[in-house]
PAZAPA-4460 file (N, C-alpha, C; in steps of 0.05 Angstrom, whole numbers, plus 32768, in hexadecimal, padded with zeros to 4 digits):
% residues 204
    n_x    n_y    n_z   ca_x   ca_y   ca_z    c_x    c_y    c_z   seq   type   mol
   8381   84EA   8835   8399   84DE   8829   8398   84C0   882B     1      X     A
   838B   84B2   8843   838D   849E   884A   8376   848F   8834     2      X     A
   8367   84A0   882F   834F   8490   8823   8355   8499   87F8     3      X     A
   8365   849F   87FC   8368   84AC   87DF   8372   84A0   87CF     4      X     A
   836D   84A0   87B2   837F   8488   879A   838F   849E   878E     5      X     A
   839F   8498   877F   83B1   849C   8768   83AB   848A   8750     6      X     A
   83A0   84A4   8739   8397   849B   871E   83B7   848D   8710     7      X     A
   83A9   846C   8701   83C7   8458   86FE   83D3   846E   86EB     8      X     A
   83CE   847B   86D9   83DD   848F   86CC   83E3   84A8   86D6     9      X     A
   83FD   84AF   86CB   8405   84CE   86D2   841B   84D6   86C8    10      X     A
   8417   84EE   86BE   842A   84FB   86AD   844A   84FC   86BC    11      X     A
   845E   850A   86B4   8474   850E   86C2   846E   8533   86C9    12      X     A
   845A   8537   86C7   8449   8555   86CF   8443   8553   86EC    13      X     A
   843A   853B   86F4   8432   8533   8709   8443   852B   8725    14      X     A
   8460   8524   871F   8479   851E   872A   8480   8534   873F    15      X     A
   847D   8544   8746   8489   8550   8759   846B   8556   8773    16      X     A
   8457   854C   8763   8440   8553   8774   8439   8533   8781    17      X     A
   8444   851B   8772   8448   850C   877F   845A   8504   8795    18      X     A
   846F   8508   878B   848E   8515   87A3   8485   851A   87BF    19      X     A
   8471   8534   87BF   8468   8535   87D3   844F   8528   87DD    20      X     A
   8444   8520   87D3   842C   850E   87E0   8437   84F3   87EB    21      X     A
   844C   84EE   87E5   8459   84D4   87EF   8469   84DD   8804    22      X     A
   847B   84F3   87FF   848B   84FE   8819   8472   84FE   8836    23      X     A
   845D   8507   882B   8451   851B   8846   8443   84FA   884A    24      X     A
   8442   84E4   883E   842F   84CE   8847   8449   84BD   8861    25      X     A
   845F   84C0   884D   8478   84AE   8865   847C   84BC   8875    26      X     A
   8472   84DC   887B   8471   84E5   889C   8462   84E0   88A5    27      X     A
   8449   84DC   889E   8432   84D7   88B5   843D   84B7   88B7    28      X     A
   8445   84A9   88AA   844E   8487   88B9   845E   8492   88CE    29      X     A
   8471   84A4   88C8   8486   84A4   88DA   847D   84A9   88ED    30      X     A
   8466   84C4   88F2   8454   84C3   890F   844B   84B7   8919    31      X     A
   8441   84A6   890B   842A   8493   8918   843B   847B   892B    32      X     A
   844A   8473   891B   845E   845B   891E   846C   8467   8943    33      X     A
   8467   847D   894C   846D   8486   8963   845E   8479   8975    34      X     A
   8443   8475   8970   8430   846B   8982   8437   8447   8981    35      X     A
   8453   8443   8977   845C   842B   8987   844A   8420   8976    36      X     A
   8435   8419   8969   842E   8400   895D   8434   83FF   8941    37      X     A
   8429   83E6   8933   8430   83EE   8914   841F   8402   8905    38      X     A
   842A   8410   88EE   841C   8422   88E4   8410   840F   88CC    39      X     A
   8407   8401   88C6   83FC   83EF   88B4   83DF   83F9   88B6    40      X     A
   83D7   8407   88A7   83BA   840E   88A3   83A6   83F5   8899    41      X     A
   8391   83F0   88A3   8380   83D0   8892   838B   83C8   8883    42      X     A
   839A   83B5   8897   83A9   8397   8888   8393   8396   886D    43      X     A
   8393   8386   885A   838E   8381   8843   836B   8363   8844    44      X     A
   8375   8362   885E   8360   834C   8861   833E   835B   886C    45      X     A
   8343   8372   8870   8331   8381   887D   8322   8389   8868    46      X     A
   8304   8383   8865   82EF   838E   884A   82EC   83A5   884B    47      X     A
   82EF   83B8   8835   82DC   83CF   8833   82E8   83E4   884D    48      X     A
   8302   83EA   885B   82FD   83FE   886D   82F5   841A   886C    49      X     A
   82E0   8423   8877   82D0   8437   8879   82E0   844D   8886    50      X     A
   82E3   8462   887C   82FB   8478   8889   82E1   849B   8888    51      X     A
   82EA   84A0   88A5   82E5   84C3   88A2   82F6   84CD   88AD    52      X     A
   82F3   84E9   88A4   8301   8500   88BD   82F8   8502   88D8    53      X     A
   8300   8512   88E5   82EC   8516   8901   82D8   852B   88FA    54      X     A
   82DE   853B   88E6   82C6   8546   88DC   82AB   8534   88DF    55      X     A
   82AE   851F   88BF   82A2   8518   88B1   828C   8509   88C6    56      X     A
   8299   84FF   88E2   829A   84EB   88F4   8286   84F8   8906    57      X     A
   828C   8518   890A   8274   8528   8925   8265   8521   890C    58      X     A
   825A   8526   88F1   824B   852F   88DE   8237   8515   88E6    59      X     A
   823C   8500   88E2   8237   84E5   88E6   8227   84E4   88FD    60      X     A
   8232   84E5   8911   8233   84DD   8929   820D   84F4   8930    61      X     A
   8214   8512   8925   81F9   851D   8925   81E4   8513   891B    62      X     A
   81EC   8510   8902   81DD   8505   88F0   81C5   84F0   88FC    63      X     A
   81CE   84DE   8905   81C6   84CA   8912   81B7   84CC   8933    64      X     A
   81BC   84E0   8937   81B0   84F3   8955   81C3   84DD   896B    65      X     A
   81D9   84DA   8964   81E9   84D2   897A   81EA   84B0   8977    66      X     A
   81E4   84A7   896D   81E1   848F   896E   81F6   8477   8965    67      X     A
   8208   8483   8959   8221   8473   8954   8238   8481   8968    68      X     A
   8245   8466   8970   825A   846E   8984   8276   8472   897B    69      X     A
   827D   8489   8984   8296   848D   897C   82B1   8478   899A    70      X     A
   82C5   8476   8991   82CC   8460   899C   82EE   846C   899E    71      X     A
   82F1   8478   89B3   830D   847D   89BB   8323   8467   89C1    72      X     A
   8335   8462   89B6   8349   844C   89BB   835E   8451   89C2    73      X     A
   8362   846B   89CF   8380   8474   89D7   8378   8467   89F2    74      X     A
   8390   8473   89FC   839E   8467   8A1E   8387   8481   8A2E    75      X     A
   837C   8472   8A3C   8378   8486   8A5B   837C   849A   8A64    76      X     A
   8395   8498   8A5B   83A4   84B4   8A65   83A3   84C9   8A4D    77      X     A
   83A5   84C1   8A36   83A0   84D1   8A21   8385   84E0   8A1E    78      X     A
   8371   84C8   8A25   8354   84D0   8A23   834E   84E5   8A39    79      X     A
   835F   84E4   8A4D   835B   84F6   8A67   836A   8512   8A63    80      X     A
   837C   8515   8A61   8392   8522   8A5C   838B   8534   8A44    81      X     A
   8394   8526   8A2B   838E   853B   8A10   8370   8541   8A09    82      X     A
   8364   8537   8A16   8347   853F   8A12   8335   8528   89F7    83      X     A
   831C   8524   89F8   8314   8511   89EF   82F0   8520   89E3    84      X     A
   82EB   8514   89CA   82CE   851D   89C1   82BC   8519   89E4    85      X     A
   82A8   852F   89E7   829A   852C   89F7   828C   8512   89F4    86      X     A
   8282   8507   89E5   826C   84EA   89E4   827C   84D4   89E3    87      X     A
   8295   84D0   89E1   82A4   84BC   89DC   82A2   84A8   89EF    88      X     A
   82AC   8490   89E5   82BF   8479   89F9   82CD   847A   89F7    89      X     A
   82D8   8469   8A11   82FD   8464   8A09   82FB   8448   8A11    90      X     A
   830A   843A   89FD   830D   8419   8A02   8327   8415   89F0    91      X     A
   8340   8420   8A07   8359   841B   89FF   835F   8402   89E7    92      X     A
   836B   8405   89D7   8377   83F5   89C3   8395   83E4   89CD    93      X     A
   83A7   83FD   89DC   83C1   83EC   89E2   83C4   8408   89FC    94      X     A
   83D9   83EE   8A0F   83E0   8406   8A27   83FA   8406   8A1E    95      X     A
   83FE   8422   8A30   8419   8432   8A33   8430   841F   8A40    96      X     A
   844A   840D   8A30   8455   8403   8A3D   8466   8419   8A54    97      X     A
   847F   841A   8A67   848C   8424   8A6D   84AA   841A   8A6B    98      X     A
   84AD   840C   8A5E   84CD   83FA   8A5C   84DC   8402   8A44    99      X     A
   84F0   840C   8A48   84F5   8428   8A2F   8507   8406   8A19   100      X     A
   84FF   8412   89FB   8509   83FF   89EF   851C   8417   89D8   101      X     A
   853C   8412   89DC   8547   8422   89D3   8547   841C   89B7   102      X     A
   8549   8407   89AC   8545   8406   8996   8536   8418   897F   103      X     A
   851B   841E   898B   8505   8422   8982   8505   8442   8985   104      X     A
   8511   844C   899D   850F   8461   89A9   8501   846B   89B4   105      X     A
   84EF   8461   89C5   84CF   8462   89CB   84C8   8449   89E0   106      X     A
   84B5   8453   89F6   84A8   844F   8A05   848E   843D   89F7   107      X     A
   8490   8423   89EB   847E   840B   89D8   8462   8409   89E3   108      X     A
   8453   8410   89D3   8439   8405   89DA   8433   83EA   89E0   109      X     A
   841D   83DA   89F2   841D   83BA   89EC   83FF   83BD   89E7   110      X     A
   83EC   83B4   89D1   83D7   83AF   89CD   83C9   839E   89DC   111      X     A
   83B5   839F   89E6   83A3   8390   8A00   8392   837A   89F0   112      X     A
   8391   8367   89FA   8385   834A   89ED   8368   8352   89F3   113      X     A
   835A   835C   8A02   8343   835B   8A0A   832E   8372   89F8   114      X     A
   833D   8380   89E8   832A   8399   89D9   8316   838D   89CF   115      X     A
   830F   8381   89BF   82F8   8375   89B0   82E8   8375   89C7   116      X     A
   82F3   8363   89D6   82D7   8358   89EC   82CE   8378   89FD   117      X     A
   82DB   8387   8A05   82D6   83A1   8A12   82C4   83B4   8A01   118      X     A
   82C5   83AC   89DF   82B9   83C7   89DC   82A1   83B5   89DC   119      X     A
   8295   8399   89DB   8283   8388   89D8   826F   838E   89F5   120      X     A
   8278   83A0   8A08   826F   839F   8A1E   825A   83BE   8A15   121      X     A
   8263   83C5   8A00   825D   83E5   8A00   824E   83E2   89E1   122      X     A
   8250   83D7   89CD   8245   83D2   89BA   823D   83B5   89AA   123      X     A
   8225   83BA   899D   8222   83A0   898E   822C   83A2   896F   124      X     A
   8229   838A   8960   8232   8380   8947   822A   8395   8938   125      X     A
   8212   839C   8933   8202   83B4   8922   8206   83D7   892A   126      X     A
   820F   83D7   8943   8217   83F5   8948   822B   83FF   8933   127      X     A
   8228   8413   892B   8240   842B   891C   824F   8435   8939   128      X     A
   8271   842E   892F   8286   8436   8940   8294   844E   892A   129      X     A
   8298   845A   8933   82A5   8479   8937   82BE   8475   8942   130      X     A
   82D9   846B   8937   82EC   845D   894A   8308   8477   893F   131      X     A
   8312   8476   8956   8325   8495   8953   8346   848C   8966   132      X     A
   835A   849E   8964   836E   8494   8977   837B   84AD   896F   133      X     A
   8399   84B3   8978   83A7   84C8   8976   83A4   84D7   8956   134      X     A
   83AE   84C2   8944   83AE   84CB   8926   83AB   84C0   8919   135      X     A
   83A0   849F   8919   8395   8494   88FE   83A6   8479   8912   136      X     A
   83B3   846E   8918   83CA   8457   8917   83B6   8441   8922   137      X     A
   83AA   8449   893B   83A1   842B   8956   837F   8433   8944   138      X     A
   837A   8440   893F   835A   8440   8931   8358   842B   891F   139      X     A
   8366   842A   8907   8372   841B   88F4   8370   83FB   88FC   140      X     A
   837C   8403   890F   8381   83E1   891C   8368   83DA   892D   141      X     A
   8361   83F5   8939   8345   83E4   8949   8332   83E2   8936   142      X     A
   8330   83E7   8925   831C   83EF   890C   8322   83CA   8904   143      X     A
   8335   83C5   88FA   833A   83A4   88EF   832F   838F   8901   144      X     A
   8339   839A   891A   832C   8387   892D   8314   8385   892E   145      X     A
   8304   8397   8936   82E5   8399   8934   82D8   838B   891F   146      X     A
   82E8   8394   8907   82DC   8387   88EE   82DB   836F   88EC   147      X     A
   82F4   835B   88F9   82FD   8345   88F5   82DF   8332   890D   148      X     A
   82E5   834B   891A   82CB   8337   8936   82B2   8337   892D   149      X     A
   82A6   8345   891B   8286   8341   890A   827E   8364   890C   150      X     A
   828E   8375   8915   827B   838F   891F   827F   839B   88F5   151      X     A
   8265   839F   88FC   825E   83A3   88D6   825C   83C2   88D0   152      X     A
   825B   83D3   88E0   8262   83ED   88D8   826E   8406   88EA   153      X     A
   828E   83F3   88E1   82A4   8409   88EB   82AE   8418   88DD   154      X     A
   82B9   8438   88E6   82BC   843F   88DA   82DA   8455   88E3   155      X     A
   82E7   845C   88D3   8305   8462   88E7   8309   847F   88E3   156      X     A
   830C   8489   88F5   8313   84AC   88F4   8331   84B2   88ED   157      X     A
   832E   84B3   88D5   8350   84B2   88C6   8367   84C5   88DB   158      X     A
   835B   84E0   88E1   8364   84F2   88E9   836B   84F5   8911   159      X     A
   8352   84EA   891A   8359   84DF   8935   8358   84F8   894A   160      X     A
   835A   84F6   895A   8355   850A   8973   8361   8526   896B   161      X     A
   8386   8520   8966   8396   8533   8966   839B   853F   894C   162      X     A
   8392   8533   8938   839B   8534   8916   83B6   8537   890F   163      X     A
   83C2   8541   88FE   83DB   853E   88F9   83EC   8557   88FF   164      X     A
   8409   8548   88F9   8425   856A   8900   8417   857C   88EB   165      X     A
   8425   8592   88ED   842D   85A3   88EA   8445   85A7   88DC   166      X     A
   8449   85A1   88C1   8462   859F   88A9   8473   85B3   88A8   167      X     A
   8468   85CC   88A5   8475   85DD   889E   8492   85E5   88B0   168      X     A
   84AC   85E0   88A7   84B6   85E7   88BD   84BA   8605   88C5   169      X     A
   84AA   8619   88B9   84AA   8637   88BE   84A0   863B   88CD   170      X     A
   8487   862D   88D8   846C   862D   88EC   847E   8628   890B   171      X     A
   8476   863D   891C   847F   8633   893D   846C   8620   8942   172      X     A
   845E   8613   8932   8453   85F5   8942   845A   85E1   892D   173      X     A
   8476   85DF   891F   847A   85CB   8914   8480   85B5   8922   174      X     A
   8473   859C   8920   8477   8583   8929   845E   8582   893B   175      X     A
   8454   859B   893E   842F   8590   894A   841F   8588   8940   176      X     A
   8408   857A   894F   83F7   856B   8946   83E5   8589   8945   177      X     A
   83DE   8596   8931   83CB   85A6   8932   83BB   85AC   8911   178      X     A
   83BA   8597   8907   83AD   859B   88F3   839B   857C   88EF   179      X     A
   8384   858A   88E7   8367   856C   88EA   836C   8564   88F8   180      X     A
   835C   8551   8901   8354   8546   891E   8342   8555   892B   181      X     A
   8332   853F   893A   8316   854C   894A   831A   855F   895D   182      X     A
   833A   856A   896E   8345   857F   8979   833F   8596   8961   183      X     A
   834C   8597   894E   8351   85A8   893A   833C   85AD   8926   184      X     A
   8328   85A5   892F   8310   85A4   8920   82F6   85B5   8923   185      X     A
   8301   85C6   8944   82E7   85CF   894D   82D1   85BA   8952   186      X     A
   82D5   85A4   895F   82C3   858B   8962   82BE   8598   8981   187      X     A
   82AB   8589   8986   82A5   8587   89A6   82BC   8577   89B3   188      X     A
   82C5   8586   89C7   82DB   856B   89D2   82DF   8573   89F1   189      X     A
   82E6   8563   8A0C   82E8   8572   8A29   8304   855A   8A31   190      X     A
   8306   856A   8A49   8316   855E   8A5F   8306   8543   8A75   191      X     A
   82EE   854E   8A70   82D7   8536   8A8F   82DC   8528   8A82   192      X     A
   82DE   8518   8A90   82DB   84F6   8A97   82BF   84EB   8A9D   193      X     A
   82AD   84D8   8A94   82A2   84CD   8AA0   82AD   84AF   8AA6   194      X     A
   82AE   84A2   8ABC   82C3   8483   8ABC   82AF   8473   8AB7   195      X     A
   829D   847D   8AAE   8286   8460   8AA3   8290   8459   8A83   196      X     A
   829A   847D   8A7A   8297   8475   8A59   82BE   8469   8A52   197      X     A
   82C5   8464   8A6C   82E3   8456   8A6B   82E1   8438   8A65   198      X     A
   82E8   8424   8A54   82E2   840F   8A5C   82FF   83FF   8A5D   199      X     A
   830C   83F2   8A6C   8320   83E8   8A78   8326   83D3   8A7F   200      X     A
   833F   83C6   8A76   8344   83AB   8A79   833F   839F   8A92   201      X     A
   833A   838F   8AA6   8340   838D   8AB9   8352   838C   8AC6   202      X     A
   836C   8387   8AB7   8384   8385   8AC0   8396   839E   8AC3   203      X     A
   8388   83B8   8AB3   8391   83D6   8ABC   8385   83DC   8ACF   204      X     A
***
């Protein structure tokens, strides 16, 4: 969806099938926009962004006999907790504030100044990044960043660890994340930890 056009013409045949492709696109903002940051997919200044599934992403990643890194950007605790691709990194994008902001309704993420330089510890300019987060939102953004710092082939896992709700409201897992995503995908994925493949601000 994220990577998809709409032909400039279209009948009034076409009107209710657009209806919903716009409805179901302003829910996934509305999810994403949970993870506290902006849901602004590659600002406009960003060349060419390169998008897969987490499918498309293990496909890749074999392809290559391992050799492009996939690049986890959630929080620590997410990477620990909800489970994480077995080969991955994790080189947080933003930490978990705790200072409840009623406005917002939500517990605000604060994005860490130091990402660029951290994944720089773990990759060079020419590596292929495999960059992933809950559902598309902090990938997006670490994906710009990277780009902006010289790394020349990133690439963003639209779909992300958890993939998306669950619409239907007939389904007893409406409002779950149980559709695409590298969980939902039958991907390789565990609970271990290794704390080498953590990489961490110094100040967490």
């Amino acid at each position: 969806m994220k990577g998809g056009r709409l032909s400039r013409h279209c009948n009034t045949a076409w009107a209710p099938a657009l209806f919903v492709a716009f409805t179901l696109i302003s829910l996934a903002c509305v999810s994403d926009a949970a993870e506290g940051l902006t849901n602004q997919h590659f600002p406009a200044e960003t060349p060419e962004p390169r998008i897969l599934t987490a499918r498309q992403a293990y496909e890749k990643w074999q392809a290559d006999s391992g050799k492009p890194i996939i690049l986890d950007v959630r929080t620590p605790e997410e990477f620990m907790f909800v489970g994480h691709p077995e080969m991955a990194w994790n080189v947080p994008l933003a930490a978990q504030s705790y200072v409840w902001d009623a406005a917002a309704g939500e517990f605000p993420m604060r994005q860490l100044s130091d990402f660029v330089a951290r994944v720089e510890q773990i990759a060079e300019r020419d590596d292929t990044l495999l960059v992933m987060c809950r559902s598309g939102t902090r990938s997006a953004q670490a994906v710009d960043l990277l780009v902006r710092a010289g790394f020349r082939n990133v690439y963003d896992i639209t779909d992300g660890m958890e993939g998306d709700v669950v619409e239907s409201p007939n389904s007893v897992f409406h409002g779950q994340r149980m559709v695409n995503g590298w969980k939902n995908s039958g991907l390789p994925w565990t609970y271990d930890v290794d704390p080498k493949h953590i990489i961490l601000s110094p100040t967490r």
